[in-house]
Every structure is written in structure tokens, then in C-alpha cells.
C-alpha positions as CSV (number, residue, x, y, z in Angstrom):
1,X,-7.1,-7.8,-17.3
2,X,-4.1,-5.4,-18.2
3,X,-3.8,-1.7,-18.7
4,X,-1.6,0.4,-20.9
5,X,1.1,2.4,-19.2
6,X,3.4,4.9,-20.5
7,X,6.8,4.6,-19.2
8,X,7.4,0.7,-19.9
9,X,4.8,1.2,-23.1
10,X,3.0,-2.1,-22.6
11,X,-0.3,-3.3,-20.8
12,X,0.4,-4.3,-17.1
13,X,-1.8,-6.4,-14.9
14,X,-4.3,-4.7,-12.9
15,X,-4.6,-6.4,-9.4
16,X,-7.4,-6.7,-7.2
17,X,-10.3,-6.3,-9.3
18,X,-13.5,-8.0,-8.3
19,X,-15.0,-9.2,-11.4
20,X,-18.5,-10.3,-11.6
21,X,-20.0,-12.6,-14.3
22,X,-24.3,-12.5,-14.6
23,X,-26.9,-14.8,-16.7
24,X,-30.1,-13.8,-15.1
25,X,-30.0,-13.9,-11.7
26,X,-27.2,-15.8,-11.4
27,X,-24.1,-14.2,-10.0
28,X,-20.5,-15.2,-10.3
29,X,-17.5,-13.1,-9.2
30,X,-13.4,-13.6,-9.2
31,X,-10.4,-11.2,-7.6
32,X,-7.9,-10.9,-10.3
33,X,-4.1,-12.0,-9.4
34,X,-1.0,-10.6,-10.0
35,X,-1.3,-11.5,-13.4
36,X,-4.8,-10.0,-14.0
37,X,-6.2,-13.1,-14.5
38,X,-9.5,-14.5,-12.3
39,X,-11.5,-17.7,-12.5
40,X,-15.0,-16.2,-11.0
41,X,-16.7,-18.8,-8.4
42,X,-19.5,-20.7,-10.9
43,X,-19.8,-22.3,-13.7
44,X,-21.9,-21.4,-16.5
45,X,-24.0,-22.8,-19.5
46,X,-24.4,-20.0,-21.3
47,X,-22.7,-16.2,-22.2
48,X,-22.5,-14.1,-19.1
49,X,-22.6,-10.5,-18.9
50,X,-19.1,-9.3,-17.3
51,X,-18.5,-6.4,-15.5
52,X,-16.8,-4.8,-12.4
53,X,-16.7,-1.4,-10.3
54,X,-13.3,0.2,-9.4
55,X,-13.4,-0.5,-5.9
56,X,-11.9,-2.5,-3.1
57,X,-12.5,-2.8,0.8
58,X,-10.4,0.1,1.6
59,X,-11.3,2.4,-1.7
60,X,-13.9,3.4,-3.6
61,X,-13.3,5.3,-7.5
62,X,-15.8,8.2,-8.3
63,X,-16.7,9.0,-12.0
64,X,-16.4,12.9,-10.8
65,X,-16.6,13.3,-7.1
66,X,-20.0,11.7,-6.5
67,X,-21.0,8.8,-9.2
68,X,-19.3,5.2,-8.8
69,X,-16.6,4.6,-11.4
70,X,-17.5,0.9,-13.0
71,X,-17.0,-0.8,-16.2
72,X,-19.8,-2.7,-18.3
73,X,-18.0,-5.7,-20.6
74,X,-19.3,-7.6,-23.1
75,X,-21.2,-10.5,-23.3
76,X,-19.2,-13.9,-24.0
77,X,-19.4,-17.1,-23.9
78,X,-15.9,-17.6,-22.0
79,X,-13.0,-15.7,-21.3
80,X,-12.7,-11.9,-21.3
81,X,-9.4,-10.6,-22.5
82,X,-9.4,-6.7,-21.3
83,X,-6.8,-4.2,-22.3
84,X,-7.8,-0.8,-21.5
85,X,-6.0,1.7,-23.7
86,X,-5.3,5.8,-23.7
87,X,-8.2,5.6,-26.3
88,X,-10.3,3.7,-24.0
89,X,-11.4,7.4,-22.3
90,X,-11.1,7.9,-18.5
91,X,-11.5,4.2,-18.2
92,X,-7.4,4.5,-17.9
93,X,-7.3,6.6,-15.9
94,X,-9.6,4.7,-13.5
95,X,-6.7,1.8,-14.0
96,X,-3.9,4.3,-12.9
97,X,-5.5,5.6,-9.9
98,X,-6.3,1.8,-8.9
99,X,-2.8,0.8,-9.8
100,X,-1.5,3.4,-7.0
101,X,-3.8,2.7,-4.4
102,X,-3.6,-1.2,-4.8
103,X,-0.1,-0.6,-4.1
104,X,-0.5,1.7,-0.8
105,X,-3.2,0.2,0.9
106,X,-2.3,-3.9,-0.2
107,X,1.0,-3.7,-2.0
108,X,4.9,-3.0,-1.0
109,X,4.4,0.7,0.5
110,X,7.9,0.7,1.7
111,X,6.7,0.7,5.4
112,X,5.1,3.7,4.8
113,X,1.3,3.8,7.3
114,X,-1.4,2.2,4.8
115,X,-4.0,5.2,5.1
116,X,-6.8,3.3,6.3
117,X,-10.0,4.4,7.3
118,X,-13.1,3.0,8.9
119,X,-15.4,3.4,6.0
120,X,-13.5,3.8,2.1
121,X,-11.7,6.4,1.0
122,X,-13.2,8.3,-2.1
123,X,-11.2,9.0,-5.0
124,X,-12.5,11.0,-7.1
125,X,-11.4,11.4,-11.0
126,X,-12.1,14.3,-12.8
127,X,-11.2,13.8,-17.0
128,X,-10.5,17.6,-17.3
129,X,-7.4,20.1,-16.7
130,X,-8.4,21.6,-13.6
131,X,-7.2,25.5,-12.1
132,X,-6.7,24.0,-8.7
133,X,-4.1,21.5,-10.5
134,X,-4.2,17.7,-10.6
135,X,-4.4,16.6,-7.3
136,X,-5.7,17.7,-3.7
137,X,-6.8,15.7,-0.2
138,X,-9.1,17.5,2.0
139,X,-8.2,14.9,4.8
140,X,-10.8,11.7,6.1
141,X,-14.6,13.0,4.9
142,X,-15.8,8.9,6.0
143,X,-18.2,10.0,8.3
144,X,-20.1,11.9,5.4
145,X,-20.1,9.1,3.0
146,X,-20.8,11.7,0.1
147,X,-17.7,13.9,-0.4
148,X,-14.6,12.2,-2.1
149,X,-11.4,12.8,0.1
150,X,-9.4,13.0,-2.4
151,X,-9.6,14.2,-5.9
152,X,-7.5,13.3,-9.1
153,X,-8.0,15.1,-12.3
154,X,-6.0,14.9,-15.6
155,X,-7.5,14.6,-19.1
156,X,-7.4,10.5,-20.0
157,X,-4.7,11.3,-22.6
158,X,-2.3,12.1,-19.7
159,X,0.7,10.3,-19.3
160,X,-0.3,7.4,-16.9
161,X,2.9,7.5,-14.7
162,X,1.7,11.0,-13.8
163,X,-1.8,9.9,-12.7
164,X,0.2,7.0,-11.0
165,X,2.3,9.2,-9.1
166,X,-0.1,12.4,-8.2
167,X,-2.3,9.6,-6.2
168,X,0.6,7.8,-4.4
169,X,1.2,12.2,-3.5
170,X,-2.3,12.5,-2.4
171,X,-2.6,9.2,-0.7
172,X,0.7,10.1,1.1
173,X,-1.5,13.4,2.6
174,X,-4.1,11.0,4.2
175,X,-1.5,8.9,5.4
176,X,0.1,11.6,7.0
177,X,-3.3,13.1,8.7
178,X,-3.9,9.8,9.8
179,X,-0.4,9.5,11.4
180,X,0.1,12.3,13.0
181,X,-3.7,12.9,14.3
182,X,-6.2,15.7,12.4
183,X,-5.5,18.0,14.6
184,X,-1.9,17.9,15.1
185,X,-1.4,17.5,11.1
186,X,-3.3,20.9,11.0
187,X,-0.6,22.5,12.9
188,X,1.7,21.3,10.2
189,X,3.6,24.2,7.9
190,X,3.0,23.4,4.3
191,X,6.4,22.7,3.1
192,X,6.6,19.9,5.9
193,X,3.4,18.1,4.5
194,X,3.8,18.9,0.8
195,X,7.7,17.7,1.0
196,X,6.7,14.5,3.1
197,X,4.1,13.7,0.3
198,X,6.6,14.5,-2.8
199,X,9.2,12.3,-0.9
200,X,6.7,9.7,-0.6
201,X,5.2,9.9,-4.2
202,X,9.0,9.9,-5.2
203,X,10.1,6.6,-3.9
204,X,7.4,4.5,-4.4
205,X,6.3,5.6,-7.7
206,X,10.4,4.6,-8.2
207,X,10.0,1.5,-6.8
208,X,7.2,0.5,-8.7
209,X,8.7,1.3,-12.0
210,X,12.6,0.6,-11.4
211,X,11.9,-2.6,-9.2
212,X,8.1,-4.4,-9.3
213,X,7.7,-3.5,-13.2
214,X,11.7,-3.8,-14.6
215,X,11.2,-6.8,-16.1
216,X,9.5,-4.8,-18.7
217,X,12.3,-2.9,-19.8
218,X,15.6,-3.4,-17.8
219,X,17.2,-0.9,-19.4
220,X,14.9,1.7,-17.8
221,X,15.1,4.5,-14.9
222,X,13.0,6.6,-13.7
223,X,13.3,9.1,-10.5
224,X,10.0,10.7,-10.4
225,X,9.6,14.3,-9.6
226,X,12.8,14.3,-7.0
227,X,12.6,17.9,-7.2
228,X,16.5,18.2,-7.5
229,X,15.8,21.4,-9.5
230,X,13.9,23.0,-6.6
231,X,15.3,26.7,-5.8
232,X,13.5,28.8,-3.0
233,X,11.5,32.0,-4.4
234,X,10.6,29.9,-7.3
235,X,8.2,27.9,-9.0
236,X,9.0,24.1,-9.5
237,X,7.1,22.1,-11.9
238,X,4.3,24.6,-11.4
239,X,4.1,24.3,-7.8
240,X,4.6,26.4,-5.1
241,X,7.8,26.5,-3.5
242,X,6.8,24.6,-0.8
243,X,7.0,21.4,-2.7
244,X,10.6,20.8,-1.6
245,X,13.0,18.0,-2.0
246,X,13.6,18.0,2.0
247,X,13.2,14.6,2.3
248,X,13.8,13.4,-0.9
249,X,17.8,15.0,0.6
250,X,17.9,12.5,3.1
251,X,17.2,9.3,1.1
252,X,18.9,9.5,-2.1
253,X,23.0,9.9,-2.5
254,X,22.7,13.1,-4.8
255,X,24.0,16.3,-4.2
256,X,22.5,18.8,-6.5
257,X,24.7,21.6,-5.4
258,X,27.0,19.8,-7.5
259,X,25.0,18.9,-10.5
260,X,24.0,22.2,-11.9
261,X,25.5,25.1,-13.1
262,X,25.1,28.2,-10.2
263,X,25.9,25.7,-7.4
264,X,25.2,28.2,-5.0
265,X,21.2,28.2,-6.1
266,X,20.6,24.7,-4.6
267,X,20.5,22.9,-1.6
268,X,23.8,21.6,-0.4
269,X,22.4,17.8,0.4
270,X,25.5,15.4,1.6
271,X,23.3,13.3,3.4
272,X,22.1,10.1,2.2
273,X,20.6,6.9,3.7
274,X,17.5,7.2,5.1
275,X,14.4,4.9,4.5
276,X,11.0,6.5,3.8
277,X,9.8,4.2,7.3
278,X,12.8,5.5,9.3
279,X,11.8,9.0,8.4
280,X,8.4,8.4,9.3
281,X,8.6,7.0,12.3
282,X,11.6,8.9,13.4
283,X,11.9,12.1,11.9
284,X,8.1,13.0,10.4
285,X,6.4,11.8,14.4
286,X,7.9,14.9,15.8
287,X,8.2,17.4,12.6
288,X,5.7,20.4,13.0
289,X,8.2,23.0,10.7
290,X,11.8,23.7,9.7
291,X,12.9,23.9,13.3
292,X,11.7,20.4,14.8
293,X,12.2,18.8,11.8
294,X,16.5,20.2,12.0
295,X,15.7,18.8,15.9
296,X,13.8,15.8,14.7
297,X,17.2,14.6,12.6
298,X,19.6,15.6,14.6
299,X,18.3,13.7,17.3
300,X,18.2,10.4,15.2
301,X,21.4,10.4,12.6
302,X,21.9,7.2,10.8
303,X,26.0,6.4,10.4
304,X,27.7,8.7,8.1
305,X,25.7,12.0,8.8
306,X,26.9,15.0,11.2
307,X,25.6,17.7,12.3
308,X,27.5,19.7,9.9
309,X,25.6,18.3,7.2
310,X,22.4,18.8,8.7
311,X,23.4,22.4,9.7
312,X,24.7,22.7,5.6
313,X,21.4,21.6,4.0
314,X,19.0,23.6,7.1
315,X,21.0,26.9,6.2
316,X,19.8,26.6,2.7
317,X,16.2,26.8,3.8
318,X,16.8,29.2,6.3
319,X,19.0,31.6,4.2
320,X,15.6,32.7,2.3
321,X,12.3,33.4,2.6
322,X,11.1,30.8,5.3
323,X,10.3,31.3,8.6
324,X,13.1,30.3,11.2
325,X,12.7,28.4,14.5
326,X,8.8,27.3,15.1
């Protein structure tokens, strides 16, 4: 069972679907590998009917916000061979959103807290251009068992990497929430959350291209929405400005001061070096605004970074239109 994705232009295996086989009463099911391959747990004499919902224990897909997301194969008599295509209708992007939450909640997150919850969370997927854009996470609804916690919405001829990478970003919010406690996280200023999640969506929407899917094309590279064009006052990739690159700054080795023309209208970022779980743990834990975040890193520097540089880069932020000390 494979889907089609964009950037490496193939059909990759979709993990961790339960696929369920039916003649009469007679019920068989299989979890596909790493391969997207399954062998389902009975043998039969006849064609079975195949099908499967887009869900796992710690997710649930929505067609919309309320109705489950499934697919109903065909009848054979033996194997199904399943490539869902960009023609196939939101069917891919039922795969993309699974591919991205397989990968939080059971593959290599990078050390990042799995956002689980005590009942599923609900994903739902819109096929439409929405006003409110193409993500958003209203937090951990469990206890309702009705209202999707998140929402993902793109028409189904979107690129894939995009649908990929705006539910690792939203899944990166409930992560967060879940880390830091509801009610502390709703302390948070915006640029903190909605920078933790673009650094998040950034690196392991990276990693899963550059690293776990290379073999595909190892001439590729990708560096999703790093936000090294960010400038305060300004739009960025039709977000708000609060979408910043303030953690992205502290993981990669770029200085985009010095990559653009008008220096002066970027970040000056010279340090480099952090992990995405370092931060967390280290940095994020105690990170309520601009202030305890400066406090937050200056309090755990890795080798390499002084408080000159953090100073540099904080005076950026500060030299504009955010608010100073929490």
C-alpha cells in the first residue's frame, strides 16, 4: 500500500494501516509494515472484500470534522496492490496527514514529546481552500469525543509535502499544550508557540524527506519553511509575523543576515547547534515570551555560543514592534 508524494515524485509506503479482509461474516485484518505490505490473520477460499479506516490507537482521520475518513477496495481473490494518486481525490490527502502523524506519535520524532492523549486525537480534513488557512489546533477536545482537535484543509491537488508538513506544525501545538500544561500554554505569547511549531514542522518534515525517504532521490534537499526570509512588520508566506524562525536560529548553521541583500532586514543568527529535544526540554520548559526565552538560553548555552550572540539575535526582535521583557 503506497501513496504518491510530490517532492521524491514516487509512491511511498504507507505504515500502520489496519487492513481488514471480509467474506460474509468472516473477518480478517493485517498492520502494514514499512514496506506497505500486510498478510491479514486468515486464510480464505474465496474473494474478500478489502477495506480499511485511517486510523490508529492514538489518531483518528475525519472526512470533515465529524464523519470517519475510510477507504472501501475492491473485491479480489488475492492480493491488493493500492497506489493512491493526486487523482485519487482527498483519499491523498488522507495518506499525507497519516504519513505525518505515523511519524510523530510511532516514528523518529527527533525526541520531540509524542502528543498523546487518553482517548484519539481528531484530525480533521477539509478538501477546500479555507479563510482561516490550512491548518489550526484548538488544543485536547478528548473528553468531547465529537470535535476534531485539529483541522487540516487543502484542496487534494495540493502538494503533498505541504499537507505533510502543516500537520507535523499542528501536531507540534498539541505537543506543546501537552508539555507545558493547558493552562500554562495559554499564558504563552503567540510568536513563542507558533515559532516552536514552525521549528518543529521544519526539522522533521526535513528529516523525513533528506534522511528516512533519500533513497528516493539522493540528489535531493529540502529545508521546509525555515522562514530564513522572515522580517518583523511583515507577512511571511502569508502568515502573520509571529511565525518566526526563533528556533529554527538555534538549530541550523545559517546566518541569513548574510544571505540576502539589505542585511540589516534580518535576524543576525550566529548561533547553531541545538537539537529540537534539547530545546524542548531546556529552553521551551521555561519559555513564556521573548524575555524567558533570552533567560531560558542563556541559562543553558551549548559550546560555541555567548552571550553576545544571544544578545545579537534578541536585539533583532526587540528592536521592532514586540513587546520587551514579560
Amino acid at each position: 500500500m503506497k501513496a504518491f508524494d510530490d517532492f521524491v515524485y514516487a509512491y511511498v509506503p504507507l505504515q500502520g494501516i489496519t487492513v481488514r479482509a471480509r467474506y460474509g461474516t468472516k473477518i480478517a485484518t493485517g498492520i502494514t509494515n514499512s514496506n506497505g505490505y500486510c498478510a491479514v490473520s486468515e486464510t480464505f477460499k474465496h474473494a474478500v472484500n478489502y477495506s480499511f479506516k485511517w486510523e490508529s490507537a492514538y489518531w483518528d482521520i475525519r472526512n470533515g470534522a465529524l464523519g470517519q475518513a475510510f477507504y472501501n477496495g475492491p473485491q479480489l481473490d488475492g492480493t491488493w496492490n493500492l497506489n493512491i494518486s493526486k487523482s485519487g481525490g482527498r483519499s491523498i490527502l488522507y495518506a499525507s496527514v497519516h504519513r505525518a502523524a505515523w511519524k510523530f506519535f510511532y516514528g523518529n520524532c527527533l525526541g520531540i514529546n509524542r502528543p498523546i492523549l487518553t482517548s484519539k486525537t481528531k484530525i480533521g480534513v477539509l478538501n477546500q481552500e479555507s479563510s482561516w488557512g490550512a491548518g489550526c489546533c484548538w488544543g485536547t477536545w478528548s473528553v468531547m469525543g465529537v470535535i476534531p482537535d485539529i483541522l487540516i484543509s487543502y484542496p487534494h491537488e495540493s502538494l503533498t509535502y505541504d499537507v505533510f508538513g502543516t500537520t507535523i506544525h499542528e501536531l507540534a501545538h498539541q505537543s506543546h499544550l501537552l508539555f507545558m500544561g493547558l493552562s500554562t500554554y495559554g499564558q504563552l505569547d503567540k510568536e513563542i508557540h507558533e515559532s516552536w511549531a514552525v521549528a518543529v514542522a521544519h526539522e522533521l518534515t526535513d528529516h523525513h524527506y533528506n534522511v528516512e525517504l533519500a533513497s528516493y532521490n539522493t540528489f535531493h534537499t529540502m529545508d521546509y519553511k525555515n522562514y530564513q526570509d522572515w522580517q518583523p512588520g511583515k507577512l511571511s508566506g502569508g502568515k502573520s509575523n509571529c511565525y518566526t524562525p526563533l528556533f529554527v536560529d538555534l538549530i541550523d548553521d545559517v546566518n541569513q543576515r548574510f544571505t540576502h541583500d539589505e542585511p540589516l532586514q534580518y535576524p543576525n543568527d550566529n548561533i547553531s547547534g541545538y537539537s529540537l529535544s534539547y530545546i524542548q526540554d531546556n529552553i521551551l520548559v521555561s519559555s513564556y515570551g521573548l524575555s524567558s526565552f533570552r533567560d531560558a538560553l542563556s541559562l543553558h548555552k551549548i559550546n560555541g555560543v555567548t552571550d553576545n550572540d544571544i544578545t545579537l539575535l534578541m536585539e533583532y526582535y526587540w528592536g521592532y514592534d514586540y513587546a520587551r521583557p514579560d
